[in-house]
PDB file with one MODEL, atoms N, CA, C and O in Angstrom:
MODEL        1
ATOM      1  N   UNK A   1      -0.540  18.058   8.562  1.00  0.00           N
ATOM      2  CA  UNK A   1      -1.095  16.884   7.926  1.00  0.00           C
ATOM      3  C   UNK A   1      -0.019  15.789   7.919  1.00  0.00           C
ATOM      4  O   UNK A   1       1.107  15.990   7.463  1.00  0.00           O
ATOM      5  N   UNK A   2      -0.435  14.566   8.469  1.00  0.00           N
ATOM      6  CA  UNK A   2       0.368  13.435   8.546  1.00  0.00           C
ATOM      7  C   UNK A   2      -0.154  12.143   8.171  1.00  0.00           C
ATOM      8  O   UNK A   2      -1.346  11.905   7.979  1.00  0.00           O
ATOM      9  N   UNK A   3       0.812  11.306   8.075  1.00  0.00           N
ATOM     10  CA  UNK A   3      -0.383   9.819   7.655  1.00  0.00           C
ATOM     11  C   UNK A   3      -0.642   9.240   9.056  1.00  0.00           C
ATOM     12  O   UNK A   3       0.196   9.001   9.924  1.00  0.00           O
ATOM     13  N   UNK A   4      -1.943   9.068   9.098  1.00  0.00           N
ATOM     14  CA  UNK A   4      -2.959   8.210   8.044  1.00  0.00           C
ATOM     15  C   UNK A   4      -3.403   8.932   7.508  1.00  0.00           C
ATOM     16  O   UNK A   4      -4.294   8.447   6.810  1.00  0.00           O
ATOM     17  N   UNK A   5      -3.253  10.460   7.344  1.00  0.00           N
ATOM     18  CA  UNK A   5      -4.490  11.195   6.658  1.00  0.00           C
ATOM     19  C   UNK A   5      -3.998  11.215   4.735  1.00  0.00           C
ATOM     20  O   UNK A   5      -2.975  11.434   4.085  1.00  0.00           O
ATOM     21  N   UNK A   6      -5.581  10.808   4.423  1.00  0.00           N
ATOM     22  CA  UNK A   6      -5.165   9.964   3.278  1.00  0.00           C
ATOM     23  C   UNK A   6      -5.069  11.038   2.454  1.00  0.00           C
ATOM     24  O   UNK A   6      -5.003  10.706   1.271  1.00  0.00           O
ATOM     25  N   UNK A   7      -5.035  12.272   2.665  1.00  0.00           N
ATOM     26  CA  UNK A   7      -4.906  13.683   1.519  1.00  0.00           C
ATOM     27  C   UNK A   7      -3.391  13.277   1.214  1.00  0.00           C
ATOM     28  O   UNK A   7      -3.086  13.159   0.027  1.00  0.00           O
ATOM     29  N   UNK A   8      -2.599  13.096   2.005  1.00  0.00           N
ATOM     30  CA  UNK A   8      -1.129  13.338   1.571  1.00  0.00           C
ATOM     31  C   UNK A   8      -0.699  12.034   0.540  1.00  0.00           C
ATOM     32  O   UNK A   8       0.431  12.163   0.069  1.00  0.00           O
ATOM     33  N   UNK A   9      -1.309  11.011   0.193  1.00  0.00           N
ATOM     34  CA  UNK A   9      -1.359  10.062  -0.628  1.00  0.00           C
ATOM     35  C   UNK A   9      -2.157  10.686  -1.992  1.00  0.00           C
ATOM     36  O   UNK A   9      -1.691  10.978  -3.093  1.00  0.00           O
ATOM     37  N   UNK A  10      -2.977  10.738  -1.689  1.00  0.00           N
ATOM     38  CA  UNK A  10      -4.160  11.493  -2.693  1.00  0.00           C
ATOM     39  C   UNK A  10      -3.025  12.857  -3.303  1.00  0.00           C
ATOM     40  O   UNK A  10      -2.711  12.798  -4.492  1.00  0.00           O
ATOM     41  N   UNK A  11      -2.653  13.632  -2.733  1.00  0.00           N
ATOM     42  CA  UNK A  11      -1.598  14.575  -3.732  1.00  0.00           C
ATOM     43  C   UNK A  11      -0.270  14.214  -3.919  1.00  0.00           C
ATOM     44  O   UNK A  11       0.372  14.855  -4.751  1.00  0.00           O
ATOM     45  N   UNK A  12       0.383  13.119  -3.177  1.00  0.00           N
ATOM     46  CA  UNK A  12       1.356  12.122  -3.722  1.00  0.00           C
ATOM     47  C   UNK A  12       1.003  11.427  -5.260  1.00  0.00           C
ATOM     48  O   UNK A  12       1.720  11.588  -6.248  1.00  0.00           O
ATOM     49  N   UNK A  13       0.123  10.866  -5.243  1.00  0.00           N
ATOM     50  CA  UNK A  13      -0.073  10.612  -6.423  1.00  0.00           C
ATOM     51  C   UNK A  13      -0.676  11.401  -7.560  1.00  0.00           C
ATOM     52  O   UNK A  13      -0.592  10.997  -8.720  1.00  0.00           O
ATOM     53  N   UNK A  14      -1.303  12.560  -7.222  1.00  0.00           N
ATOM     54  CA  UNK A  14      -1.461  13.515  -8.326  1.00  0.00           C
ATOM     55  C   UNK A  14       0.017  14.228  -8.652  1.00  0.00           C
ATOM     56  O   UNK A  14       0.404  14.639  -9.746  1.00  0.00           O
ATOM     57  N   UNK A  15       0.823  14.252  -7.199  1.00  0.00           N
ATOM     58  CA  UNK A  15       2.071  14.675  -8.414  1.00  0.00           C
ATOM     59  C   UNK A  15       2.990  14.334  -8.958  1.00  0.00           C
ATOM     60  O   UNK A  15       3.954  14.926  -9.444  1.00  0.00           O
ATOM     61  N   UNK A  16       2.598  12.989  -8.859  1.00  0.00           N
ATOM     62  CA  UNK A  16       3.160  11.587  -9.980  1.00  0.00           C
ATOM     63  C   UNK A  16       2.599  11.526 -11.093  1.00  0.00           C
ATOM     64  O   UNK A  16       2.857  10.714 -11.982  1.00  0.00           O
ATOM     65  N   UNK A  17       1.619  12.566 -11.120  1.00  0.00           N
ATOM     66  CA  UNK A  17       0.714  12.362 -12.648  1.00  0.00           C
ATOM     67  C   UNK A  17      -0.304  10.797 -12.473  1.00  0.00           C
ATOM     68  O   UNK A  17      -0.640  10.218 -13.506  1.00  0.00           O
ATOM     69  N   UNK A  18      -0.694  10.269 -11.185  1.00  0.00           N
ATOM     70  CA  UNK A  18      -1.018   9.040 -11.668  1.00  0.00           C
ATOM     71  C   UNK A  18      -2.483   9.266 -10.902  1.00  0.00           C
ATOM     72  O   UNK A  18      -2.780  10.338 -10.374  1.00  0.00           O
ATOM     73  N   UNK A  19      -3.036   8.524 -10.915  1.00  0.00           N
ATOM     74  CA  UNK A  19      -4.746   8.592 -10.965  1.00  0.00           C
ATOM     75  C   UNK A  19      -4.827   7.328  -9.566  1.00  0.00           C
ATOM     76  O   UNK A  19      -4.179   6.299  -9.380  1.00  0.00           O
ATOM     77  N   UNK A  20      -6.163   8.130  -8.604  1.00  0.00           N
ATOM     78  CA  UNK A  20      -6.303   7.548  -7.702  1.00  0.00           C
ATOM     79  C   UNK A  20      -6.853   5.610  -7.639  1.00  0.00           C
ATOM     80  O   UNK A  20      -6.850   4.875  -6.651  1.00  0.00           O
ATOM     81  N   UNK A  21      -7.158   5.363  -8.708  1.00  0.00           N
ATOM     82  CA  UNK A  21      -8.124   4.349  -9.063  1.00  0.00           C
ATOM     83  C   UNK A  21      -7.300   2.947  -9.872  1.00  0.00           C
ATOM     84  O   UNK A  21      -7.486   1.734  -9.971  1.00  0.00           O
ATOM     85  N   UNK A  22      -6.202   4.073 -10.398  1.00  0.00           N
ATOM     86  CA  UNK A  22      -4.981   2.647 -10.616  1.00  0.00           C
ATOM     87  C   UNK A  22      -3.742   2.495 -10.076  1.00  0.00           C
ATOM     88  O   UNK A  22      -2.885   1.773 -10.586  1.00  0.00           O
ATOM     89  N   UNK A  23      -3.507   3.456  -8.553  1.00  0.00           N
ATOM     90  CA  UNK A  23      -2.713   3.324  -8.196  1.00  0.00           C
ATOM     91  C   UNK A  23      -2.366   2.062  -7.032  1.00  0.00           C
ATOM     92  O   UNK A  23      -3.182   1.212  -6.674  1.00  0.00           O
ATOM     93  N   UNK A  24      -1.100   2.168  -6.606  1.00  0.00           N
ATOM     94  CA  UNK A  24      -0.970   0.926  -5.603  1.00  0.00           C
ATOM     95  C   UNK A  24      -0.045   1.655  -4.406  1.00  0.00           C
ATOM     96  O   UNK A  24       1.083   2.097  -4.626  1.00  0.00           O
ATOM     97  N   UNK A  25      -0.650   1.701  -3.231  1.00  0.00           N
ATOM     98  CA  UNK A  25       0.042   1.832  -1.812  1.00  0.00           C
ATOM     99  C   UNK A  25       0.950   1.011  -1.093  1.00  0.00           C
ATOM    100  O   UNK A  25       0.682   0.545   0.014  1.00  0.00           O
ATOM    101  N   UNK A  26       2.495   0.739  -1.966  1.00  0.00           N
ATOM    102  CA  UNK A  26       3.563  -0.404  -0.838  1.00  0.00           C
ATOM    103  C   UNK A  26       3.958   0.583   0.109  1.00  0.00           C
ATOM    104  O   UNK A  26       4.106   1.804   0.067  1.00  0.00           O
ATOM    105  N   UNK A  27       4.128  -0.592   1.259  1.00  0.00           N
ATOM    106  CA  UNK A  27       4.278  -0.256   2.526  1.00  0.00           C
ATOM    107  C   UNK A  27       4.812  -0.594   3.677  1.00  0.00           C
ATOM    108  O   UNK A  27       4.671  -1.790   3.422  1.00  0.00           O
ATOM    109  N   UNK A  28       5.439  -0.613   5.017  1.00  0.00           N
ATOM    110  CA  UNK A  28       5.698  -1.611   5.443  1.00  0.00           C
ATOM    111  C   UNK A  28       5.217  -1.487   6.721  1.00  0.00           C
ATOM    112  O   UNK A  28       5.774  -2.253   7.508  1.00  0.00           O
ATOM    113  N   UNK A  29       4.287  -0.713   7.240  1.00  0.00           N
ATOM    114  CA  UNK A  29       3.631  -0.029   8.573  1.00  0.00           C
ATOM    115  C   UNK A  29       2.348  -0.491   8.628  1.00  0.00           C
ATOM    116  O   UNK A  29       1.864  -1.011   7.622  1.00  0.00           O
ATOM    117  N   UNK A  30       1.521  -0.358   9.944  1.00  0.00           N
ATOM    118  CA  UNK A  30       0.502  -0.219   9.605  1.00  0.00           C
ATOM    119  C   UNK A  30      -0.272   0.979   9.511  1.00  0.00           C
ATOM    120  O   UNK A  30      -1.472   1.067   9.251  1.00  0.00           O
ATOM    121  N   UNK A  31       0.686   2.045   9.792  1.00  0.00           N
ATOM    122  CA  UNK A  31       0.200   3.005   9.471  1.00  0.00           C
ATOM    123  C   UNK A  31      -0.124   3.416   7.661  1.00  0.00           C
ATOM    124  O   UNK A  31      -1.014   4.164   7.257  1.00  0.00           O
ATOM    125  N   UNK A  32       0.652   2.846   7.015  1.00  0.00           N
ATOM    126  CA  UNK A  32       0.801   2.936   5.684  1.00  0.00           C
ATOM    127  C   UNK A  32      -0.185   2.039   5.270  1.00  0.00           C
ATOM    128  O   UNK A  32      -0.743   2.356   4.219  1.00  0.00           O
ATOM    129  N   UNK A  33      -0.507   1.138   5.735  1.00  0.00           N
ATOM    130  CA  UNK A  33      -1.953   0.253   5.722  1.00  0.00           C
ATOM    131  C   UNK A  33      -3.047   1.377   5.326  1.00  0.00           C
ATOM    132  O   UNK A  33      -3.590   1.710   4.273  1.00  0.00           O
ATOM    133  N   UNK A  34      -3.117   1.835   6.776  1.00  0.00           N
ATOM    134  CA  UNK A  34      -4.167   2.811   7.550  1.00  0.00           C
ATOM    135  C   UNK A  34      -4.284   3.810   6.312  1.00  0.00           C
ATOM    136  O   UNK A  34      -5.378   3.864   5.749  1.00  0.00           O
ATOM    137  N   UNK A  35      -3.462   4.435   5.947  1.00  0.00           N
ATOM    138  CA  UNK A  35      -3.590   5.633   5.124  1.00  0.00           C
ATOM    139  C   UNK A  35      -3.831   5.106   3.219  1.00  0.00           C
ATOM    140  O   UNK A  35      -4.285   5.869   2.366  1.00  0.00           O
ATOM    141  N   UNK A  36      -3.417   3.765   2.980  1.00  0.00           N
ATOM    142  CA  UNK A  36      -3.622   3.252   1.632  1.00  0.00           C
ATOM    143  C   UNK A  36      -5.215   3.283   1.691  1.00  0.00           C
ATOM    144  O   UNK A  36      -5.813   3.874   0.791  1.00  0.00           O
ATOM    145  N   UNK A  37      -5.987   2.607   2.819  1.00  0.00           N
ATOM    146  CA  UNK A  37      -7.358   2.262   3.141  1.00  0.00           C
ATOM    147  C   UNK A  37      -8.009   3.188   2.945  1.00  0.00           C
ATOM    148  O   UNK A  37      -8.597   3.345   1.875  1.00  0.00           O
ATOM    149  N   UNK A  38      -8.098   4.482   4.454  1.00  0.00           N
ATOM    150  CA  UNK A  38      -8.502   5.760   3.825  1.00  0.00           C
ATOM    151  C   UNK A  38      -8.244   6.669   2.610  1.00  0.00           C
ATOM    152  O   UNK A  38      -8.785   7.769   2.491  1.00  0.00           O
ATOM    153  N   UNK A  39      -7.582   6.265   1.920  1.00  0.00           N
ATOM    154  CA  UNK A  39      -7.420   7.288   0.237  1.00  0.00           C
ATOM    155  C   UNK A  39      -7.887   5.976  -0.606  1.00  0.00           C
ATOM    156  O   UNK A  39      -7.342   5.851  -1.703  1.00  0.00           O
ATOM    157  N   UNK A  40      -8.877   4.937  -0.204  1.00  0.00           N
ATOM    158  CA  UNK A  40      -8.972   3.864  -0.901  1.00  0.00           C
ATOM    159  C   UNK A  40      -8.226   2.936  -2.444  1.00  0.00           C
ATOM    160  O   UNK A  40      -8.581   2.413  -3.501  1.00  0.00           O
ATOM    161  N   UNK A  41      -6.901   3.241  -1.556  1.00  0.00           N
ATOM    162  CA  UNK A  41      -5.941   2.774  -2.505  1.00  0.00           C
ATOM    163  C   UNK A  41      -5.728   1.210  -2.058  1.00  0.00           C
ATOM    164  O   UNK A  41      -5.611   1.009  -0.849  1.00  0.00           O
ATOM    165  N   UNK A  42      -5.670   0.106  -2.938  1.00  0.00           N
ATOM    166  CA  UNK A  42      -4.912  -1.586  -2.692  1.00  0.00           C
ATOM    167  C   UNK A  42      -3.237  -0.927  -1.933  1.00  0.00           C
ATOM    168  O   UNK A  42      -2.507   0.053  -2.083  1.00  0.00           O
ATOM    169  N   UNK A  43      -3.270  -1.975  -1.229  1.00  0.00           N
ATOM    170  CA  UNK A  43      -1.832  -1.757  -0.485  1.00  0.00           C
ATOM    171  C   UNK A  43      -1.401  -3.218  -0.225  1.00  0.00           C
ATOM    172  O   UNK A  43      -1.866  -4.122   0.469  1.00  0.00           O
ATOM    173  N   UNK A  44      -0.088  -3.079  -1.236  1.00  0.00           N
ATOM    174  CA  UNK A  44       0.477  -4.181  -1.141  1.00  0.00           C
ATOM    175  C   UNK A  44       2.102  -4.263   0.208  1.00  0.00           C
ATOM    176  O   UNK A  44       3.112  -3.581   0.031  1.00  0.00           O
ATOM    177  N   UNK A  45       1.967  -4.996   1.119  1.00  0.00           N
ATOM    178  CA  UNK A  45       2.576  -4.624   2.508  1.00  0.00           C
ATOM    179  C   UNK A  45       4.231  -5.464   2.065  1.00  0.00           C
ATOM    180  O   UNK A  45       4.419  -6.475   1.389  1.00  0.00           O
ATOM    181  N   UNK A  46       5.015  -4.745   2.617  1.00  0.00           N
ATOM    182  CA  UNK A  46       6.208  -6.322   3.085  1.00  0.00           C
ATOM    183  C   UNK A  46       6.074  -6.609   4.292  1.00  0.00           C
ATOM    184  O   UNK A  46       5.301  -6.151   5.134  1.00  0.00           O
ATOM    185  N   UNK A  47       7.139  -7.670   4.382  1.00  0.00           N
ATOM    186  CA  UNK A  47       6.768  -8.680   6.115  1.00  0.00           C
ATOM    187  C   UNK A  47       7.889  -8.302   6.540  1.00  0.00           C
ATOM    188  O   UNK A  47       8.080  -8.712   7.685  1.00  0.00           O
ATOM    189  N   UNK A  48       9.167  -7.378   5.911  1.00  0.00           N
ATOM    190  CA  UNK A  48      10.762  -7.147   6.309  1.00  0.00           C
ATOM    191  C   UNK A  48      10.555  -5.720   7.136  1.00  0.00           C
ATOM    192  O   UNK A  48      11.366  -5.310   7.966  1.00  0.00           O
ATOM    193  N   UNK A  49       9.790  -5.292   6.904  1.00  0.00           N
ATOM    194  CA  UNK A  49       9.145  -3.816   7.905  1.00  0.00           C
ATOM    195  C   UNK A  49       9.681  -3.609   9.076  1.00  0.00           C
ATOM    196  O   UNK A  49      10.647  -4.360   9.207  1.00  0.00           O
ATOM    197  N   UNK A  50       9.466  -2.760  10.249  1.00  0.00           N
ATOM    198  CA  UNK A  50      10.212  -2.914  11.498  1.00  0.00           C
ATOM    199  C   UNK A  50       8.851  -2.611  12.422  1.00  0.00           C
ATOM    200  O   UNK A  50       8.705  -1.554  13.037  1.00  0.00           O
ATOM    201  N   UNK A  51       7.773  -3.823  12.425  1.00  0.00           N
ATOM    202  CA  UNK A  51       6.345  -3.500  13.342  1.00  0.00           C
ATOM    203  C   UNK A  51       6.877  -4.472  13.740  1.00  0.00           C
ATOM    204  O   UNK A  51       7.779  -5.215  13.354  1.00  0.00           O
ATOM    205  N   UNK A  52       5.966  -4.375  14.895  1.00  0.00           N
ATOM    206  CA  UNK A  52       6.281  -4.767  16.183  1.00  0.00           C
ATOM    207  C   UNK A  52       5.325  -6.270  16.225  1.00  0.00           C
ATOM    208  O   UNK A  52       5.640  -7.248  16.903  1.00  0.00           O
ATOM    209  N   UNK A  53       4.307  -6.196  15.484  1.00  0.00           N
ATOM    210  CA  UNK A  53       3.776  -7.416  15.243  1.00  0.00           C
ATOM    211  C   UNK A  53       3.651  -7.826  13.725  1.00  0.00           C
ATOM    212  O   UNK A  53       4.281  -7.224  12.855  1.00  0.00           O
ATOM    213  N   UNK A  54       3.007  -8.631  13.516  1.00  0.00           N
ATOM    214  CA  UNK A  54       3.293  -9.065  12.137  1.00  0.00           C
ATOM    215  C   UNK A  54       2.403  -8.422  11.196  1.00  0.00           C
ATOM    216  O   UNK A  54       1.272  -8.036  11.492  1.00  0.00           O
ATOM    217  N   UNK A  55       2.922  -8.320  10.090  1.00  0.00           N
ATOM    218  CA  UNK A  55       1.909  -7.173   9.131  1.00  0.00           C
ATOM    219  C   UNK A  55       0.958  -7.380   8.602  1.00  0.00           C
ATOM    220  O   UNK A  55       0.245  -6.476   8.166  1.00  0.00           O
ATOM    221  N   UNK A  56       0.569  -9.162   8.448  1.00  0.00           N
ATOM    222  CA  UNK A  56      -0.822  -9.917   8.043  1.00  0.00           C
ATOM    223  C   UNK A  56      -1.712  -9.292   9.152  1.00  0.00           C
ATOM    224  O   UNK A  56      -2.876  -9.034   8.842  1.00  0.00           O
ATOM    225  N   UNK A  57      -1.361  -9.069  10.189  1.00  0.00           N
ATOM    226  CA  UNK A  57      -2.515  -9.298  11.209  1.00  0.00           C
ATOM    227  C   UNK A  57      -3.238  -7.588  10.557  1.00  0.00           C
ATOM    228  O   UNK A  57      -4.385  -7.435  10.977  1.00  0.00           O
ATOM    229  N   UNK A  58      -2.840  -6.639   9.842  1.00  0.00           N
ATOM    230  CA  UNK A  58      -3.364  -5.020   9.401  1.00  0.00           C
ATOM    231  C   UNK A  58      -4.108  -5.881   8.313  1.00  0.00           C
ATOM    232  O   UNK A  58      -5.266  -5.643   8.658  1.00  0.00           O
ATOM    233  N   UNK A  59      -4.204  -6.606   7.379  1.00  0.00           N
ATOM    234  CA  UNK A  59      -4.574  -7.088   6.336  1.00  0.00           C
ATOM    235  C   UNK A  59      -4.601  -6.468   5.121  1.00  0.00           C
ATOM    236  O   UNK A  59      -5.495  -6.102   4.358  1.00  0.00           O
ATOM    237  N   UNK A  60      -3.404  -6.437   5.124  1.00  0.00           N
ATOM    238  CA  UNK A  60      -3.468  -5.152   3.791  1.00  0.00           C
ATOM    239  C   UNK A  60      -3.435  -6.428   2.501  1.00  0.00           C
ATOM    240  O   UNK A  60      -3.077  -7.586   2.714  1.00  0.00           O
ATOM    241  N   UNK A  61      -3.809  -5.991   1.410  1.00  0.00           N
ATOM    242  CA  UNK A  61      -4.515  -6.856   0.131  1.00  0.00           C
ATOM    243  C   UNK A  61      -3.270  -7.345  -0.326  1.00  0.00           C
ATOM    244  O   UNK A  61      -3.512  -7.514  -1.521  1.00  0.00           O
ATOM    245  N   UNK A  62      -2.147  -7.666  -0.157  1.00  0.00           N
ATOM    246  CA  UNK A  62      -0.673  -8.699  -0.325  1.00  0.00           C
ATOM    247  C   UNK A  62       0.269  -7.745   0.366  1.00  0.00           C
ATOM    248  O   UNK A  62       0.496  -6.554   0.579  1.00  0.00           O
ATOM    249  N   UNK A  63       0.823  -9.400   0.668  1.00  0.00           N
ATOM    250  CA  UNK A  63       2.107  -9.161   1.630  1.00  0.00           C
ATOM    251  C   UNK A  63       3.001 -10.066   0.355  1.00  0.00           C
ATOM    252  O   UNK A  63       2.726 -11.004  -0.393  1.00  0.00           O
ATOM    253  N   UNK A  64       4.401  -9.044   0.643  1.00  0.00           N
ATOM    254  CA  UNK A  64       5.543  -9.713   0.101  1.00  0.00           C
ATOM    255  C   UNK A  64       6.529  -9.795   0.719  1.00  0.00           C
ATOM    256  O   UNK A  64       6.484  -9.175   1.782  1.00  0.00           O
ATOM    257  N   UNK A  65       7.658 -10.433   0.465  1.00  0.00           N
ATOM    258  CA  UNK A  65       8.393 -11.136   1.006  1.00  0.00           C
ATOM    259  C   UNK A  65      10.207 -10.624   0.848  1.00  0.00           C
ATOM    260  O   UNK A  65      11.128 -10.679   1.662  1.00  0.00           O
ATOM    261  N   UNK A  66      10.125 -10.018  -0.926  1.00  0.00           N
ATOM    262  CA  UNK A  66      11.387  -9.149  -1.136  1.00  0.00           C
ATOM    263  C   UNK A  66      10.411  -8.781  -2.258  1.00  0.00           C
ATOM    264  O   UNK A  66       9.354  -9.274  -2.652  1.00  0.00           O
ATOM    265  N   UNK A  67      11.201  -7.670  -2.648  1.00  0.00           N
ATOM    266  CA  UNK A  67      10.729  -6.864  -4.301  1.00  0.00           C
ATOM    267  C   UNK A  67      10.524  -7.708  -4.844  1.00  0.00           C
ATOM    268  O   UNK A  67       9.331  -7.952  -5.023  1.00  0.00           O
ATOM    269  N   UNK A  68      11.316  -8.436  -5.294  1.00  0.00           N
ATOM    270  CA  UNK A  68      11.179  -9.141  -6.489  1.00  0.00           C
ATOM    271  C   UNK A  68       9.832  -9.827  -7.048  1.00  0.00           C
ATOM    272  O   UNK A  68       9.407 -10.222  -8.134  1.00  0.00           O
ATOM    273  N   UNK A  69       9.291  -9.737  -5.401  1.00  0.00           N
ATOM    274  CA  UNK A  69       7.779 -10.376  -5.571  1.00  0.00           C
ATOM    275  C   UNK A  69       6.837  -9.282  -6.120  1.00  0.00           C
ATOM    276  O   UNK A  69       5.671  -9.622  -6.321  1.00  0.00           O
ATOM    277  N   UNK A  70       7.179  -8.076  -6.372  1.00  0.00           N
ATOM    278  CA  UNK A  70       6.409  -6.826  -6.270  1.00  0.00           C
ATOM    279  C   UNK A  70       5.580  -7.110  -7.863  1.00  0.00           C
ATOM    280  O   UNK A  70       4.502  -7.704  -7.821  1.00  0.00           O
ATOM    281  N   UNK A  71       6.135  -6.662  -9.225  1.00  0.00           N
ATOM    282  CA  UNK A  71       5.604  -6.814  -9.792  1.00  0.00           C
ATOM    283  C   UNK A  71       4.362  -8.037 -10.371  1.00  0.00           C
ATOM    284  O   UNK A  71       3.364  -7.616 -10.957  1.00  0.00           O
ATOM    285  N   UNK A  72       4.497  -9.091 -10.206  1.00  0.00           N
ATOM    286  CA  UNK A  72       3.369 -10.174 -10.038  1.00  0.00           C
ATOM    287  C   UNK A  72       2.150  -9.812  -8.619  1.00  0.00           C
ATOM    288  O   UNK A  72       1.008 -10.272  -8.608  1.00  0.00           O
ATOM    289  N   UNK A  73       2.614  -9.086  -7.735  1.00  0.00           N
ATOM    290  CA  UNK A  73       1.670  -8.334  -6.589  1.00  0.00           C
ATOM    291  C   UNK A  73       0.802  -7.498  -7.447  1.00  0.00           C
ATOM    292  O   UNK A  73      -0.389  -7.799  -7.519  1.00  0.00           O
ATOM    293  N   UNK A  74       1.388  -6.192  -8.295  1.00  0.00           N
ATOM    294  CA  UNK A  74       0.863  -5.445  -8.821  1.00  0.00           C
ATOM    295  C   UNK A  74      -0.508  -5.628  -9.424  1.00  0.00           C
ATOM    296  O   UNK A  74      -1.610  -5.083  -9.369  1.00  0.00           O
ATOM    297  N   UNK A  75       0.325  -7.099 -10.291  1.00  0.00           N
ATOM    298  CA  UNK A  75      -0.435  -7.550 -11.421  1.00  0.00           C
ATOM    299  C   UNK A  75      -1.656  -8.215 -11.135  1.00  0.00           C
ATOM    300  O   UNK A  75      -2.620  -8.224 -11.899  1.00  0.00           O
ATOM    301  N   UNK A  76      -1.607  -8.753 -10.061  1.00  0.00           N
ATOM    302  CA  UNK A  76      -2.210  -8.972  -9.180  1.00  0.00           C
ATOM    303  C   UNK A  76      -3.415  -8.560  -9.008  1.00  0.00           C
ATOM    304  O   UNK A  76      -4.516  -9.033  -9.292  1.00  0.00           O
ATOM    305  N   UNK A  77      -2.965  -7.343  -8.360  1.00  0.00           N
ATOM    306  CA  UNK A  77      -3.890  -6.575  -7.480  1.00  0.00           C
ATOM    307  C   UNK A  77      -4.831  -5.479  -8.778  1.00  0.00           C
ATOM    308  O   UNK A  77      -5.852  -4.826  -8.560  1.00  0.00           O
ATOM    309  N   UNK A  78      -4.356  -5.548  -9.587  1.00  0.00           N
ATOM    310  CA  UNK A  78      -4.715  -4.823 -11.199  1.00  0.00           C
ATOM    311  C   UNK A  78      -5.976  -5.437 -12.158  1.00  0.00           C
ATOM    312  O   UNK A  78      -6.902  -5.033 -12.861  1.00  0.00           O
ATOM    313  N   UNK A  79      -5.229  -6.953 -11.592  1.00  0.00           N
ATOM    314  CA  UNK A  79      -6.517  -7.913 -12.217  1.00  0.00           C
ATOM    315  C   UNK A  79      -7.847  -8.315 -11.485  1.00  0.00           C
ATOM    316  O   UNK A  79      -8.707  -9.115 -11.853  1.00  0.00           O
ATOM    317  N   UNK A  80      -7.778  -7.440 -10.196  1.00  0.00           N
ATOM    318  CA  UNK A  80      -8.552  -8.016  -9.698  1.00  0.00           C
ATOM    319  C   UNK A  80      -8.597  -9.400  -8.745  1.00  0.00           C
ATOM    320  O   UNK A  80      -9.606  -9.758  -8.138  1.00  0.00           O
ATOM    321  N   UNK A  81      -7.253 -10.139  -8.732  1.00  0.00           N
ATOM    322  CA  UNK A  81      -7.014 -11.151  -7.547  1.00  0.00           C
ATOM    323  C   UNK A  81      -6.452 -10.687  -6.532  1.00  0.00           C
ATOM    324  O   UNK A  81      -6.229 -11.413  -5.563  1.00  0.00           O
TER     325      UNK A  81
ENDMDL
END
């Protein structure tokens, strides 16, 4: 089992204790895209990643720029924007 297959996210986060429905998928692949999507997790991407094209073009639900942007992403993506 490898990603994209979204089981290994899905028991990543059960053994974080955290629940599929409020969690958040950062990432910097599009494979990590791919696998946030199938375990229907929000995936918030960076653009500092090492793909080969740019990471808007996967469309994952925010792109950031450094951490620092992360928490307002979260909050973000929590509220529903």
């Amino acid at each position: 089992m490898q990603k994209p297959d979204p089981e290994i996210l899905r028991r990543t986060i059960s053994a974080a204790s955290g629940r599929l429905e409020t969690a958040v998928m950062i990432g910097d692949s599009v494979t990590d895209i791919r696998t946030a999507r199938a375990a229907g997790v929000p995936v918030i991407a960076v653009d500092f990643g090492y793909n080969e094209r740019p990471i808007a073009e996967f469309d994952p639900d925010r792109i950031i720029g450094h951490f620092s942007e992360l928490p307002l992403s979260v909050a973000a993506i929590s509220s529903g924007f």
